[in-house]
C-alpha positions in Angstrom: 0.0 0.0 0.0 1.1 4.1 0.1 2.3 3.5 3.3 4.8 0.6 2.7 3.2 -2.2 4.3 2.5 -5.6 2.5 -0.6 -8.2 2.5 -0.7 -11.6 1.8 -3.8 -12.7 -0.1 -5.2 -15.9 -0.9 -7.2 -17.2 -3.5 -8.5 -19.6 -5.5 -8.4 -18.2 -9.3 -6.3 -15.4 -10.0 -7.1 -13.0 -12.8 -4.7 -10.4 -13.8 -6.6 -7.5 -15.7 -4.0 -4.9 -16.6 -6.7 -2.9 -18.4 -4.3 -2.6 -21.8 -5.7 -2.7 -25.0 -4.0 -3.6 -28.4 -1.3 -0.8 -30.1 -1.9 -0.8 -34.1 1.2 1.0 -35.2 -0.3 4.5 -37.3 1.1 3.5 -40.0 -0.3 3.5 -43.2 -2.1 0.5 -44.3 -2.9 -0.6 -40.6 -6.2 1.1 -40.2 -8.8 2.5 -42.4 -9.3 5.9 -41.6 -13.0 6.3 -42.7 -13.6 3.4 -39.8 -11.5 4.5 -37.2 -12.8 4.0 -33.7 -11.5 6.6 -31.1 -13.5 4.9 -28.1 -12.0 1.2 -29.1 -8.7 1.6 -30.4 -8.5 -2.0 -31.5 -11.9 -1.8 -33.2 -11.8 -4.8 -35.8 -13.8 -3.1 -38.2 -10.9 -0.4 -38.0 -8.9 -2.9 -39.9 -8.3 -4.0 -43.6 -8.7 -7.5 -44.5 -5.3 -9.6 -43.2 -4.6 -7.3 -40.2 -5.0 -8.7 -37.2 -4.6 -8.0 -33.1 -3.7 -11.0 -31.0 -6.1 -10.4 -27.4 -9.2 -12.2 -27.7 -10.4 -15.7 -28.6 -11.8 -14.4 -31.7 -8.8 -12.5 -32.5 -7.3 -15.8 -32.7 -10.6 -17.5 -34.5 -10.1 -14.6 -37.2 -6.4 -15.5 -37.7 -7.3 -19.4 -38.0 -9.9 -18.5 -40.6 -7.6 -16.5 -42.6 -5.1 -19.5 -42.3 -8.1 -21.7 -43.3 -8.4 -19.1 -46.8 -5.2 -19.6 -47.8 -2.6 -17.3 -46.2 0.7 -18.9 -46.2 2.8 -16.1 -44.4 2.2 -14.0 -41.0 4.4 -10.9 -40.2 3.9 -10.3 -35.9 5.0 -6.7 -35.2 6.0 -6.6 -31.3 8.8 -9.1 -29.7 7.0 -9.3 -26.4 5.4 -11.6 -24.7 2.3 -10.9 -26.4 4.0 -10.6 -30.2 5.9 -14.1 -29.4 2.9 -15.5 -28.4 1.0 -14.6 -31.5 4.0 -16.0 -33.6 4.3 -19.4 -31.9 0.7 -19.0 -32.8 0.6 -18.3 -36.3 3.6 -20.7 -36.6 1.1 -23.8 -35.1 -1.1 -22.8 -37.9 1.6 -23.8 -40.3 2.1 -20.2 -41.6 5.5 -18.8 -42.5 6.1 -16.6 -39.3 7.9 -13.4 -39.0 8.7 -11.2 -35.7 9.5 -8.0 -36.1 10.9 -6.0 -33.2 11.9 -2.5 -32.8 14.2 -2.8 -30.4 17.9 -4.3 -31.2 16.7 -7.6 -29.1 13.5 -9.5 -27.8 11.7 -8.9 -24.9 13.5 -5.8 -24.6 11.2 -5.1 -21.4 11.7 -8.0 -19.4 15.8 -8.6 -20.8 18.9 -7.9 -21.0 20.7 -7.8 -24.9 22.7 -11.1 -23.7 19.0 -12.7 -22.6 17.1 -11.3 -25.7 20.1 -12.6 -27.6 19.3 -16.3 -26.4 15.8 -15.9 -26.8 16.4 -14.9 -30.4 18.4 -18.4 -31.2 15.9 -20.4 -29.4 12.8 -18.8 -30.9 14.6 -19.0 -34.4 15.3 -22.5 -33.9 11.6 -23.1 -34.4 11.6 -21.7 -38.0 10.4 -18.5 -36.7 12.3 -15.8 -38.3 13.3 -12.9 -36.1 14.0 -9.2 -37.1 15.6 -6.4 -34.8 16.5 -3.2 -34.7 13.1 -2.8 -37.9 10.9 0.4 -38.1 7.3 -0.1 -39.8 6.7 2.4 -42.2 
């Protein structure tokens, strides 16, 4: 609390709800400006056909149905937890998968360079291609 002092809780479930919603890049291409949503950023009527968030169980149904059409390659922008995760996703769906990170390393939050480093070999040794250091334009 304010004052320093520290609880220990029980429980049963556990539900972290962070209250974060879904960053589309303004980039052009990413949204469709004649359907943007102010009030619901990650509005999927915001977004042209084959862009997809990765947050909600039918985030994921839209990405196995546009796997299920004929999509052979995914590009994940973000190397966090979340971007990984949508990768090892789109990877299980047999799709060519791509990462692409900003930062010079993965996880860049939670790691060092050294850390991200070794996450980069391991996650490329699942035919996940990884790229650093990018800017989406």
């Amino acid at each position: 609390d304010a004052a320093g002092k520290s609880a220990r809780l029980s429980y049963d479930a556990l539900v972290l709800a962070t209250g974060s919603f879904c960053f589309v890049p303004p980039t052009p291409g990413m949204t469709l400006p004649e359907k943007r949503n102010l009030q619901w950023p990650d509005d999927p009527a915001s977004r042209p056909e084959g862009v997809f968030v990765y947050r909600t169980i039918e985030d994921l149904e839209s990405l196995i149905a546009a796997a299920g059409r004929g999509a052979k390659k995914a590009a994940v922008i973000g190397g966090g937890l979340l971007g990984l995760e949508a990768a090892k996703a789109v990877y299980d769906l047999k799709l060519e998968s791509h990462v692409l990170e900003m930062a010079p390393y993965l996880m860049p939050t939670q790691l060092n360079e050294a850390g991200g480093s070794a996450l980069t070999k391991k996650i490329e040794a699942l035919d996940i291609q990884v790229h650093c250091g990018v800017k989406i334009q």
